[in-house]
C-alpha positions, 0 to 999 in steps of 0.5 A, a space after each residue: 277324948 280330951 277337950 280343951 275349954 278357954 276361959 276368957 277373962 271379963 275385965 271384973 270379976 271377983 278373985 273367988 270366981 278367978 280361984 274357981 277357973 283356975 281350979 276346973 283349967 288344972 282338973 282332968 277329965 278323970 277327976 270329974 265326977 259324973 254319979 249324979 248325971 243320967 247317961 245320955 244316948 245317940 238320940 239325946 245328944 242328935 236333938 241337942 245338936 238340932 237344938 243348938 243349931 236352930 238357935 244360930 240362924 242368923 236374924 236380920 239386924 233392925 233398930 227399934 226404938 222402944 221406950 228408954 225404962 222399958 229398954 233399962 228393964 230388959 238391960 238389967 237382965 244382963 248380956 243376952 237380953 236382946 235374945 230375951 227381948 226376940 224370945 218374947 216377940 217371937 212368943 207373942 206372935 205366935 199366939 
């Protein structure tokens, strides 16, 4: 079974990275080499799939005012720092 990845082009990004894009577009599935990846059985992949699912629940939206460095920090992790911030809230209250 062939799949088809897109690649969305961010507006920066360094010409060696968009080299190596447009390398894995052009590369067949057969050229790939699998040798050092275990097999995965049925089992494997179901959790996977639960996994991925549990993550997309949808969470209520808020607006928390926090501390301006303490926003800076978690803003230098980079895209995705607000699920880091959830993470850690989430963590916290369970304890």
């Amino acid at each position: 079974m062939t799949k088809t990845v897109q690649f969305e082009k961010p507006a920066k990004m360094p010409k060696k990275v968009l080299k190596n894009i447009e390398t894995l577009k052009k590369m067949k599935d057969e050229d790939i080499d699998y040798s050092d990846i275990p097999p995965l059985d049925k089992s494997q992949l179901e959790l996977m799939a639960k996994v991925v699912k549990e993550r997309k629940e949808r969470m209520p939206s808020i607006t928390l005012r926090i501390p301006a460095n303490v926003l800076d920090r978690y803003k230098e992790l980079g895209k995705g720092y607000t699920n880091v911030m959830s993470h850690i809230l989430c963590k916290y209250i369970q304890e």
